[in-house]
C-alpha positions in Angstrom: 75.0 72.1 100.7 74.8 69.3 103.0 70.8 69.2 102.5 71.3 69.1 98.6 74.0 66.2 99.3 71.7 64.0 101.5 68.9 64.6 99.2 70.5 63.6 96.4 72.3 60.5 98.1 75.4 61.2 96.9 78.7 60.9 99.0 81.2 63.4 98.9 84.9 63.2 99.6 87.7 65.0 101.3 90.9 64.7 102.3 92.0 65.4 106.2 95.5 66.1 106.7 97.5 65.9 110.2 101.1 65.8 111.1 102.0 62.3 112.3 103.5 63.8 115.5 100.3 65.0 116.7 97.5 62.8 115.3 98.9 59.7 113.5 96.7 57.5 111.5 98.1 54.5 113.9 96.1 56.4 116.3 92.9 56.9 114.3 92.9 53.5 113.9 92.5 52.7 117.4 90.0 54.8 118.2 87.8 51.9 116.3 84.4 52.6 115.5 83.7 55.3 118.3 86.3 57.4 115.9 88.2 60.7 116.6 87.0 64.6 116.6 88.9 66.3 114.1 89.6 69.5 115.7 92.3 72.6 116.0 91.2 73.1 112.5 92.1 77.4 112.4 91.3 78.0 108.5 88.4 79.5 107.5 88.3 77.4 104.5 89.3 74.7 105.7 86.4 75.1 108.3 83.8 76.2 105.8 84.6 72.3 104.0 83.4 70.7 107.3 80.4 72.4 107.7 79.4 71.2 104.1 80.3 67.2 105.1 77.3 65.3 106.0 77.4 61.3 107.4 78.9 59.2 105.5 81.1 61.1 103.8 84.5 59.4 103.2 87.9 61.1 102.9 92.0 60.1 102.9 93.6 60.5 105.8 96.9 62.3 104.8 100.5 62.9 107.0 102.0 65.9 106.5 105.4 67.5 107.1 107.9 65.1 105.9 106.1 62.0 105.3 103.4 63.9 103.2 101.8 60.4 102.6 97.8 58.9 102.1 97.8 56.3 105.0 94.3 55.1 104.8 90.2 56.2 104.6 88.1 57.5 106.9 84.5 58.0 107.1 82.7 61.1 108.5 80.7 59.8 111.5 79.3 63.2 112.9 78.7 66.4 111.6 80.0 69.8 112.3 79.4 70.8 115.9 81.2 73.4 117.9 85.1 72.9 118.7 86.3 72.5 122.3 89.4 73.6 121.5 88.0 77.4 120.1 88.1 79.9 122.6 86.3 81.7 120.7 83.7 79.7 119.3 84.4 80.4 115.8 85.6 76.9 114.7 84.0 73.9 114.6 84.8 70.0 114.2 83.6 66.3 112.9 84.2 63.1 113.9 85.7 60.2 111.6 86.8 57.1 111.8 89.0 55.3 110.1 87.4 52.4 107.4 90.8 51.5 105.5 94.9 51.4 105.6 96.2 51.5 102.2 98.2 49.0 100.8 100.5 51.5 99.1 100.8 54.9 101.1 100.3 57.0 98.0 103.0 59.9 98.3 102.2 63.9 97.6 105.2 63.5 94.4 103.1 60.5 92.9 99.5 62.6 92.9 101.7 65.5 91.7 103.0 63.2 88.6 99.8 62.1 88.0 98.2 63.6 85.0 94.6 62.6 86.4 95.2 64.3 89.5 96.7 67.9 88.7 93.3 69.8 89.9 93.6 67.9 93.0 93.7 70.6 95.7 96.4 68.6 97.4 98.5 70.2 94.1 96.9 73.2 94.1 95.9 74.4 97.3 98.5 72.1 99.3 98.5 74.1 102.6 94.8 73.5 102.7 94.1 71.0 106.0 90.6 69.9 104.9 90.3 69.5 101.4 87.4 68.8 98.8 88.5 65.4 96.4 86.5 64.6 93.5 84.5 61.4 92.7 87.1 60.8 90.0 89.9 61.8 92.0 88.8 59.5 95.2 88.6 56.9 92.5 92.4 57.0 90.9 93.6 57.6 94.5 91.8 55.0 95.9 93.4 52.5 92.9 96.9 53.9 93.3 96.5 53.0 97.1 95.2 49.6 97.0 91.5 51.0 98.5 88.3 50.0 98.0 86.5 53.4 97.0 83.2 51.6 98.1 83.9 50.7 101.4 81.4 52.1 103.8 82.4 50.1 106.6 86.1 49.5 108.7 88.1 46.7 107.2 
């Protein structure tokens, strides 16, 4: 998938959640551009998503547990590689950075009463740590949170 994606020049997006207590977006953000490996990822799925993200590929950056919040973008910087963290080599990570705090942190019970977003696997599939988002979903989420769905670079 990642080979059809960079041949076809089209960016994909995702959507990286992280409990606040262990890996804030206050703490993406100052990792600058050098970013942060997203690891500890344990779902097969979830794992399966990051092996099909290729540079350049942008995603929200999401708080879970009680804040259950979009906080800003983030850029995909390196592709899967092996995780540290895996004892078992199994698992892998990527490296993003953030590009964008939002304006308005867009809350899980505003996607869920959004018509527009009801296939949105953060409705469907919400225990799902690395998440596909569509073009048209990255869009109306991007407007709801005051950011620029072009940006390629940090604000």
């Amino acid at each position: 998938m990642t080979e059809t994606k960079k041949a076809a020049g089209k960016t994909q997006f995702w959507l990286f959640k992280s409990e606040p207590n262990t890996w804030s977006w206050e703490a993406q953000c100052t990792r600058g551009t050098k970013g942060e490996h997203w690891d500890g990822v344990r779902n097969f799925l979830a794992n399966k998503n990051m092996k099909a993200m290729a540079l350049g590929d942008r995603g929200f950056f999401y708080h879970s547990v009680n804040e259950k919040r979009i906080m800003g973008s983030v850029q995909v910087i390196r592709e899967h590689y092996p995780d540290h963290t895996d004892p078992k080599g199994r698992f892998g990570m990527v490296d993003i950075m953030a590009l964008e705090t939002a304006t308005h942190h867009v809350t899980l019970a505003e996607i869920k009463n959004e018509p527009k977003l009801a296939d949105m696997a953060l409705v469907t599939n919400s225990r799902l740590s690395v998440q596909p988002v569509t073009p048209a979903q990255w869009k109306r989420v991007c407007k709801m949170a005051g950011l620029d769905p072009d940006r390629d670079t940090p604000a």
